[in-house]
N, C-alpha and C positions, 0 to 999 in steps of 0.2 A: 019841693024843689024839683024841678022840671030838667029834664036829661032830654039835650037834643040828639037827632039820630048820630052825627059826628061824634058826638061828647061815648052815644054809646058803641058805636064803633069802634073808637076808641080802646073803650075800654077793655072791648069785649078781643082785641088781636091782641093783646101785651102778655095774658095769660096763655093763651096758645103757640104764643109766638117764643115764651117764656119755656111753654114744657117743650117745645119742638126744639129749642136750646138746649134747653134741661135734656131732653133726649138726644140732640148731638151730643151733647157733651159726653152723657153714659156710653154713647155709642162709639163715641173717640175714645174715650177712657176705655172701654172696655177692647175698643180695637187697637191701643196703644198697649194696654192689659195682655192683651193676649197675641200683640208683636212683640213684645217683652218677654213672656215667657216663649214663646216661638222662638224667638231670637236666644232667650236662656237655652229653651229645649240644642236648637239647633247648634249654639257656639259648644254647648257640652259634647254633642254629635259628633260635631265638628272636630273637638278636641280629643273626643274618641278615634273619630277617624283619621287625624292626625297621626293617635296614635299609633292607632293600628297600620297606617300607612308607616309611619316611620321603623314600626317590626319587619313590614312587608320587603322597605327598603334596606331592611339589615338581612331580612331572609332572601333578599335578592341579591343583594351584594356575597350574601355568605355563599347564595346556589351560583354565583357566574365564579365566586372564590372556588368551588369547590368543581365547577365545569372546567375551568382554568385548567383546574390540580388534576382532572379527568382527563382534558384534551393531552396536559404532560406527559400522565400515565399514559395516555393510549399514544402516542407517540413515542414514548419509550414502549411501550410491549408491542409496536406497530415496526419500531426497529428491531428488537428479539427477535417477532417474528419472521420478519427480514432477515436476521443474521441464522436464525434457526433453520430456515427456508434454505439458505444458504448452505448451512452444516448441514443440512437432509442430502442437498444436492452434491455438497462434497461428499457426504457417507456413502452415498449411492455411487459416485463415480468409482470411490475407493472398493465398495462392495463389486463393483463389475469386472475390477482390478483384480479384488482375490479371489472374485470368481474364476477370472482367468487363470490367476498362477495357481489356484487349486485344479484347475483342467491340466495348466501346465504340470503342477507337479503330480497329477496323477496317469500322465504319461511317460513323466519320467520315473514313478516309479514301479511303474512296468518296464522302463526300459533296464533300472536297476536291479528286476526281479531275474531279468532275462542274464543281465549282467552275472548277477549273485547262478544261477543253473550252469552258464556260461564258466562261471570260475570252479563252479563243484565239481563238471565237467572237466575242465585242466587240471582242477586238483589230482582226480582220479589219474590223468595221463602222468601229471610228473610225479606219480606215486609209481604206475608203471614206467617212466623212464629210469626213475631214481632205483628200483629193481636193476633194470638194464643195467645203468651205472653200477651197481655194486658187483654184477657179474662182472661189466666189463674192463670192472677195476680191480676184481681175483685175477681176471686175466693178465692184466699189464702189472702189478706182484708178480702172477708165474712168468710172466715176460722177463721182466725186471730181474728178477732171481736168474735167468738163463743168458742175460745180458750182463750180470754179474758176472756171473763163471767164464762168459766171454773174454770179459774187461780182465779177470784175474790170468785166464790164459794169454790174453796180450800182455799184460804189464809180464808175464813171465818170459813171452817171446823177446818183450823189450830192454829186458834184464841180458838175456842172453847175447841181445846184438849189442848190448852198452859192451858184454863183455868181449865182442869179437869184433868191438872197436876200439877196444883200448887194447887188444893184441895188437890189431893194426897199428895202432898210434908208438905202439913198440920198436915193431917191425921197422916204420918209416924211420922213427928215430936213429934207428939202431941204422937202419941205410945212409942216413945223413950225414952222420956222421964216419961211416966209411968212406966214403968218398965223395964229392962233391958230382961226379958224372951222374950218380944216381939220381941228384937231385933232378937233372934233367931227363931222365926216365920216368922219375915218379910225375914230373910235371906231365909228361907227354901221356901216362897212363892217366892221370886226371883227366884230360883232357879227353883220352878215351872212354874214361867211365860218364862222361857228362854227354859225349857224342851219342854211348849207348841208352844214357835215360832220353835224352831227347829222340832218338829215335824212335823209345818206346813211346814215349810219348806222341809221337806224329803218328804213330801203329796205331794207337787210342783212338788218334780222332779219325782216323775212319772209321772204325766201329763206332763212335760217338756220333759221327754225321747220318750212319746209318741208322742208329738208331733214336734219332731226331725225325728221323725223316720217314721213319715208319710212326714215330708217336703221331707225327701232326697230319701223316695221310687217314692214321688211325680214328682220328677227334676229330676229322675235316677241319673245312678254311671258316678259323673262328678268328676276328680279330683281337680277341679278348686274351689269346694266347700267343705267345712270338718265344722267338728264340732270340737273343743275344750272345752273341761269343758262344760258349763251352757251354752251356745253361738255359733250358727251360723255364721259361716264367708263366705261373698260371697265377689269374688273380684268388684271393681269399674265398671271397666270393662264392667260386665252384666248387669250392671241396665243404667249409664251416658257414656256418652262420656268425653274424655281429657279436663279438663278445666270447664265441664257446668257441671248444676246441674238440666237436665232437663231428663227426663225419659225417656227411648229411649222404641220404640214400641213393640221390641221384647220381653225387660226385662218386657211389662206387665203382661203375661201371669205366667211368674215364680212368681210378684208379688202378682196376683189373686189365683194362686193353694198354699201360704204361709195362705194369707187371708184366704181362705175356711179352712185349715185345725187348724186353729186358733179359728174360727168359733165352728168346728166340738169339738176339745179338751174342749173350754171354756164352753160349755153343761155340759161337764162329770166333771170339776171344781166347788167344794162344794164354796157354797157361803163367807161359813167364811173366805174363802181363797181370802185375796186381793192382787190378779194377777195383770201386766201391762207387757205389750209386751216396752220393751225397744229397741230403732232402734238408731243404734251407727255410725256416720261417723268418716272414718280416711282416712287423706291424706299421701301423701311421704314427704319429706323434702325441695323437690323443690319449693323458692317461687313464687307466683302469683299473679298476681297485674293486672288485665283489669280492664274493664267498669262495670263488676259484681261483682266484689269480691276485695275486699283489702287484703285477706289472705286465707291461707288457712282452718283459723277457720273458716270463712264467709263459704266458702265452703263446706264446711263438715258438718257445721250445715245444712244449705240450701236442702243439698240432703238426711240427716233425714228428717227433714220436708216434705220435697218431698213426702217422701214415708209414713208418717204419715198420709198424707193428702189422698194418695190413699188409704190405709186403711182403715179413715174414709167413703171415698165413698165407701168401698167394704161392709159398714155394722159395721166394729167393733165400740166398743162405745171408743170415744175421750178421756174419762178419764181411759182407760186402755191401753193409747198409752203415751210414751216418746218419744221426740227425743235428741239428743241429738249429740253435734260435738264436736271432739279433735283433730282436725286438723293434724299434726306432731307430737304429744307430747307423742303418746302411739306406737311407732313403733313396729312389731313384730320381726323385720331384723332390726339390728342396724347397716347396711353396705348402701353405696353408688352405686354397682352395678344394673343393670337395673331390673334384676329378684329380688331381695330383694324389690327396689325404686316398683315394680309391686304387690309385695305380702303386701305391706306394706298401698296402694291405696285400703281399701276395708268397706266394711257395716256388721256388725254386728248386729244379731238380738237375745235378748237372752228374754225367758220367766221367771220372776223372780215375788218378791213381793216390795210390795211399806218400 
C-alpha cells in the first residue's frame, strides 16, 4: 500500500501534535497543580496572617487602651504635679513667712531678755524702796503714836471747854432768867464776841496774804500753781506720782521753801491768834483699788499726812498742822475730760484758825 507524502504528513503531526498537547496539558495540570497548592500554601498564609493580624489588632487596640489609660495617668500626675508644684510654692512662700517671724521673734526675744534684766533690775529697786517703806512706815507708827497723844491731849482740852461751856450755858441761864435787860447785854456781848473772831480772823489774813505771797515769790510764776480765796492749790502732780501717795524727790524742796516760809510768818502771828496750817487732798473721780489703797479717800488722806509729817520734820509744831482727805467729793471741774480729771487731782494748803 502506497503512503502518499500528505497521507504521511499527516500522519506524522497528529502524534506530535498529540504529545505537545499531552504536554500542555501536564503543563497546565501541573501549573494548575501547583496554583493550587500556591493558592492552598498562600490562603493558609493568608489565614495565618489574618491571624496574626487580627492579635496585632487586639495588641493595638489593647497598646492605644493602655496609651489612653497612660495619657489619663499622666495627666492626672501631670495635674499632682501641678498642684505639688503649687504646694512647693505655697510651702516656700510659708517657709519665708516663718523665716520672717522666726527673725521676728528672735528680736523680740532679745527684746524680752532686755525686758526680763530690765525687771530683775526694778525688782532689785522695789526691794530697796520696800526697805524705804518699812522704815518710813516705823516712822509714821512713831508719828502716829505722837499724834495720838496729840488727839488725847486735845480731846482733853476739849472735855474741858465742853465743861466751861456748859458753866457758861449756866451762867446765861441763870442771867435770863433774872432779868430780861440782861438778855440784851448778853445779845450785845454776842455780838461782841463775834466782832472779836472776825477781827481775828481779818488779823489772819494778813499774815495769810503774806504768807501766800512769800510761797508763790518763793516757787516763781508757775501757772500750774494759783491761789483762790484762803487757799493754795498745787496740782498732784508735783508732790506724788499716779496712784502712790509717796513724795517724790523733786516735790521736797517746794515742800521745804512752804515750811520755811510758814516758819518765817508764824513769828510775826500774835499768839492770841490760834492758827493751823490745814493740808487738803483731793482726787479725780477715777476709781482705785491696789494693794494700798481701797479708794480714793484712803488716798488722799494718805498724801495729807504725807506731807504733815514732812512738816513735822521741817520744825513746824504737830498741833498747828491738819490733814485732811476728800477724795472725789469736792471737784473743782465737774467734767470727765483729761485736763479737768488733771486740775481736779490736786493738795491744798490753806492758813486758817482752829
Amino acid at each position: 500500500m502506497r503512503i502518499n507524502k500528505r497521507q504521511l504528513y499527516e500522519i506524522n503531526i497528529w502524534p506530535g501534535f498529540v504529545d505537545i498537547l499531552g504536554t500542555l496539558l501536564i503543563v497546565t495540570i501541573f501549573t494548575v497543580l501547583i496554583s493550587t497548592v500556591t493558592q492552598i500554601y498562600f490562603n493558609d498564609q493568608l489565614e495565618i496572617k489574618r491571624g496574626e493580624i487580627s492579635s496585632l489588632d487586639l495588641k493595638i487596640s489593647n497598646l492605644l487602651s493602655e496609651i489612653e489609660a497612660v495619657s489619663k495617668q499622666k495627666k492626672k500626675k501631670e495635674s499632682e504635679l501641678k498642684k505639688i508644684m503649687n504646694n512647693f510654692s505655697n510651702l516656700e512662700s510659708k517657709n519665708n513667712i516663718l523665716e520672717d517671724d522666726l527673725a521676728e521673734s528672735g528680736y523680740f526675744l532679745k527684746m524680752k531678755n532686755k525686758e526680763i534684766k530690765n525687771l530683775v533690775s526694778e525688782k532689785g529697786e522695789l526691794i530697796d524702796n520696800l526697805q524705804r517703806k518699812n522704815k518710813e512706815a516705823e516712822e509714821i507708827v512713831f508719828q502716829l503714836d505722837k499724834n495720838k497723844q496729840t488727839i488725847e491731849n486735845l480731846n482733853k482740852n476739849i472735855l474741858k471747854l465742853n465743861r466751861k461751856l456748859s458753866e457758861l450755858s449756866s451762867l446765861l441761864i441763870d442771867a435770863e432768867e433774872e432779868d430780861k435787860k440782861n438778855k440784851v447785854q448778853i445779845k450785845n456781848l454776842g455780838e461782841r464776841l463775834n466782832q472779836a473772831l472776825a477781827n481775828k480772823v481779818y488779823e489772819l489774813k494778813k499774815y495769810q496774804s503774806n504768807f501766800f505771797r512769800k510761797i508763790k515769790k518763793s516757787l516763781g510764776d508757775r501757772d500750774d500753781i494759783k491761789v483762790t480765796g484762803d487757799r493754795f492749790i498745787f496740782p498732784s502732780e508735783i508732790f506724788f506720782e499716779s496712784g502712790s501717795d509717796k513724795l517724790q524727790v523733786d516735790s521736797l524742796d517746794k515742800l521745804r521753801k512752804v515750811a520755811k516760809n510758814l516758819l518765817e510768818i508764824s513769828e510775826q502771828i500774835p499768839k492770841k491768834i490760834d492758827w493751823i496750817l490745814r493740808i487738803d487732798g483731793h482726787t479725780d473721780k477715777v476709781p482705785i483699788n491696789n494693794d494700798n489703797f481701797n479708794s480714793n479717800w484712803h488716798l488722799s488722806t494718805s498724801r495729807a499726812i504725807n506731807i504733815v509729817n514732812f512738816f513735822v520734820k521741817e520744825g513746824i509744831p504737830p498741833h498747828r498742822l491738819v490733814a485732811a482727805g476728800f477724795g472725789e467729793n469736792y471737784p473743782l471741774i465737774n467734767k470727765e475730760d483729761p485736763e479737768s480729771l488733771r486740775k481736779n487731782r490736786r493738795i491744798e494748803i490753806k492758813l486758817t484758825t482752829r
